[in-house]
N, C-alpha and C positions, 0 to 999 in steps of 0.2 A: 455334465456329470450328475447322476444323480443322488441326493445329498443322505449323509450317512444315517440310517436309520436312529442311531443314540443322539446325533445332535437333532432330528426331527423328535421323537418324544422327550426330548429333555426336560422341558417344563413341566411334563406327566410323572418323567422318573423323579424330578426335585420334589414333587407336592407330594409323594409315594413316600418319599424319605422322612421329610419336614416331619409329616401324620405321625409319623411309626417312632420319632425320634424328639419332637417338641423342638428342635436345633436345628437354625440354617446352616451353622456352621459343620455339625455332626453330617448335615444332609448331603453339605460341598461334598465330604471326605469322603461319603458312600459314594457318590455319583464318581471321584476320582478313580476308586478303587472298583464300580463296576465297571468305568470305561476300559479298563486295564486287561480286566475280565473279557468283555466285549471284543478285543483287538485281539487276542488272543482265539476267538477261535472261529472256525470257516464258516465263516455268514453266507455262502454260499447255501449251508444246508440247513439252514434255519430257517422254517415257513410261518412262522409269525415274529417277525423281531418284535414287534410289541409287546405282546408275549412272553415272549423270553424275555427282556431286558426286565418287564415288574418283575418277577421270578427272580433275575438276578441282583434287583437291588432291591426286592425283598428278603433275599440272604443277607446280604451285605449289613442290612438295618438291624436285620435280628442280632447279630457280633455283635454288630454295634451296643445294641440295646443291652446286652448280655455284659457288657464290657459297663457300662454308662449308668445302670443299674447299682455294681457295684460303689462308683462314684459318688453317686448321687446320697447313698447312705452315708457320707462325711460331708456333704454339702454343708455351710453353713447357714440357718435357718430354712426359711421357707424358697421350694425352687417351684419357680412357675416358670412355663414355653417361653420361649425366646420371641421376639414379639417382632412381625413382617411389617415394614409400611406397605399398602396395597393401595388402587385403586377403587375407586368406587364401582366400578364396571364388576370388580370379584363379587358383588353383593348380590348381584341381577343372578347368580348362578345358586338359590336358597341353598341349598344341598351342599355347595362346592365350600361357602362360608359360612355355616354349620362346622360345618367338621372340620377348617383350622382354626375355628375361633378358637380364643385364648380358654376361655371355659369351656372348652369340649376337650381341649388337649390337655387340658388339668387334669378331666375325668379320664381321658386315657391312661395317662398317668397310675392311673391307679390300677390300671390291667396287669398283668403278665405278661410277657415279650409274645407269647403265640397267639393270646388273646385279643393281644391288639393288632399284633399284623393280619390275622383272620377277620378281624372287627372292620376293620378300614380296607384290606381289599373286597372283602364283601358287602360293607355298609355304604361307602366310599364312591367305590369304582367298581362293583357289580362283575368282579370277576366270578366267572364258574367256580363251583366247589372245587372240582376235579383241579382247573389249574391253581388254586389255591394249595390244596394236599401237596402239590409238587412242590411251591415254591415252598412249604413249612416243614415238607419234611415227616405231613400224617398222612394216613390215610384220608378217602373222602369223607368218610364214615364219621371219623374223629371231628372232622374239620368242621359238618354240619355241630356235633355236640359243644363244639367249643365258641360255635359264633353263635346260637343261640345262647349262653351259657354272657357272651361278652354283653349283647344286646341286652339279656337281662339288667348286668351291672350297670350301665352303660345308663339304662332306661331311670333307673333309679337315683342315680346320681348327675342326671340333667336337670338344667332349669325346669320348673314344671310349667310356665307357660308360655308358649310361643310368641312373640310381640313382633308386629310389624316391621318393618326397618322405617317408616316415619315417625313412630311410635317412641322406636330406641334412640332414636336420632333428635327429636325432639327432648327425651329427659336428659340425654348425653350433655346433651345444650345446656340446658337449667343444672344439670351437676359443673359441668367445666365453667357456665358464669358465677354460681356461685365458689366454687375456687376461686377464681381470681378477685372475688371484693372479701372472700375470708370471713364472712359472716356464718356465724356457728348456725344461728335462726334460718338462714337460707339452705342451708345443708341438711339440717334438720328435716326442711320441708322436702326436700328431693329423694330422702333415703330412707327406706325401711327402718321400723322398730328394731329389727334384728339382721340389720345390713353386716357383713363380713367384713373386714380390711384386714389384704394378704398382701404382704409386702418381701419382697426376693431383691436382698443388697448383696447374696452372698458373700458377706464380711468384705465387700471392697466398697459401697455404701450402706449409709445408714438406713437400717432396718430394723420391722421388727419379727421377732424369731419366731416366734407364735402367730396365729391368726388372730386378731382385734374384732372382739364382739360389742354390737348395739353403737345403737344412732347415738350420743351423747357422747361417747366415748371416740368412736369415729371422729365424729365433727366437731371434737373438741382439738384432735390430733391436726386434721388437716387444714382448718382453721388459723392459717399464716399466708395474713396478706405480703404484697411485696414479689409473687410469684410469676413467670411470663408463661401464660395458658396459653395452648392453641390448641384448636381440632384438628385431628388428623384422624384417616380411617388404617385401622392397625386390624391384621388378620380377615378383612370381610368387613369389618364394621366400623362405625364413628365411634372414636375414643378419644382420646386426651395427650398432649405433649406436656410436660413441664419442666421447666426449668428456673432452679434458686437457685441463688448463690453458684453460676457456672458448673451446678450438677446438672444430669439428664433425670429423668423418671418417664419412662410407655404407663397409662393410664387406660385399663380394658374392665368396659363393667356389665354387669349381669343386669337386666330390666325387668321384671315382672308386676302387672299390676302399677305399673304408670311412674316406679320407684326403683329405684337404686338397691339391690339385694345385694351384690357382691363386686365386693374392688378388687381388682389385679391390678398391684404395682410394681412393675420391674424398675428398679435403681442401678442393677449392677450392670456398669459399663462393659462389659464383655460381652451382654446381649443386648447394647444397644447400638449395633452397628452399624444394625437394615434400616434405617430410619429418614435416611436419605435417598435413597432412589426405591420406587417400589418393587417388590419382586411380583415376579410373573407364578401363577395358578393355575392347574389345569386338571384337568378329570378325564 
């Protein structure tokens, strides 16, 4: 029997989701409700189920987002992506862990619901303008002004310089050992003048509600020994696990120039679910 076209791209339609939504969990619900979709109608006359299927849960995302948007405006403090444990293997693909890193989907974040599902099937996964226009709902016309238009935002609110993965993996190291012996002087040495720390407890851990500017301030915060650090690679890249006091915290930073420019720290236990088995990525 040959196997159902939704369960063969499924890891393409979950990464489709994830992108457009920052949420595995948001991602599960699109993928349920385009399966739904899917079984419903005669895949007989369907010439690309590939195809079709981004299309249909790239509608699916957009609700979603349109719905989740809302939300997110009552959020308590700062909301950053839900954060994947991954393989190392996701990293060998530049492009594929670019774009779910934790810092790219923040910048997403900041799009518009058609901006970023135009951004990421076209930045992403190189779909055609044309089938893009179908799946959003514009013209092709539209479609090209609004992914140059994303790319722009996009461009500008990226890290500015590329760093290797032995490069990021290396400072990753020297930030998570220093966590663990809680030396302010060691932390100091790993992180930018003007390092960010953005922490998302969403009122169910302690957080803080604003972003946390400059190195002294930072590493005077996180600065508590006593804590069990581990590496683990979250999103595409080498990040941080921690655990005090029987809390969790995902640990995702931004490297430029040999340093530590921006923390992402999720606390709130509602997105720290994936942290156990890795989820699967696909392009």
């Amino acid at each position: 029997m040959t196997e159902d076209p939704f369960v063969a791209h499924r890891t393409l339609l979950f990464t489709v989701a994830y992108e457009m939504l920052g949420s595995a969990a948001d991602a599960e619900d699109v993928l349920q409700d385009s399966w739904l979709r899917w079984a419903g109608v005669d895949q007989s006359q369907v010439n690309d189920p590939r195809g079709y299927l981004v299309r249909v849960v790239t509608r699916q995302a957009l609700n979603r987002l349109r719905t989740l948007s809302r939300r997110r405006e009552e959020y308590i403090g700062e909301w950053l992506p839900e954060p994947l444990l991954t393989s190392p293997d996701v990293a060998e693909d530049v492009e594929l862990a670019e774009s779910v890193s934790i810092a790219m989907l923040t910048v997403l974040e900041t799009l518009g619901p058609a901006e970023r599902a135009v951004f990421v099937l076209r930045e992403v996964f190189d779909l055609p303008y044309g089938e893009i226009a179908e799946a959003v709902g514009k013209t092709p016309a539209a479609v090209r002004q609004i992914a140059r238009r994303a790319r722009e935002h996009v461009a500008a609110r990226r890290p500015r310089v590329q760093v290797s993965r032995s490069e990021q993996q290396a400072v990753v190291e020297r930030f998570l050992a220093a966590l663990r012996t809680g030396q302010v002087q060691e932390l100091l040495e790993v992180m930018a003048p003007d390092v960010v720390l953005i922490t998302d407890g969403g009122g169910l851990a302690a957080a803080a509600r604003a972003p946390i500017h400059g190195a002294e301030l930072v590493a005077t915060l996180l600065a508590r020994p006593g804590r069990a650090v581990s590496a683990v690679w979250l999103n595409g890249a080498p990040a941080g696990r921690i655990e005090i006091d029987g809390r969790l915290a995902a640990v995702s930073l931004v490297v430029e120039d040999g340093r530590v420019t921006r923390i992402h720290a999720v606390a709130n236990p509602q997105k720290l679910t994936r942290l156990d088995e890795p989820a699967e990525l696909a392009r």
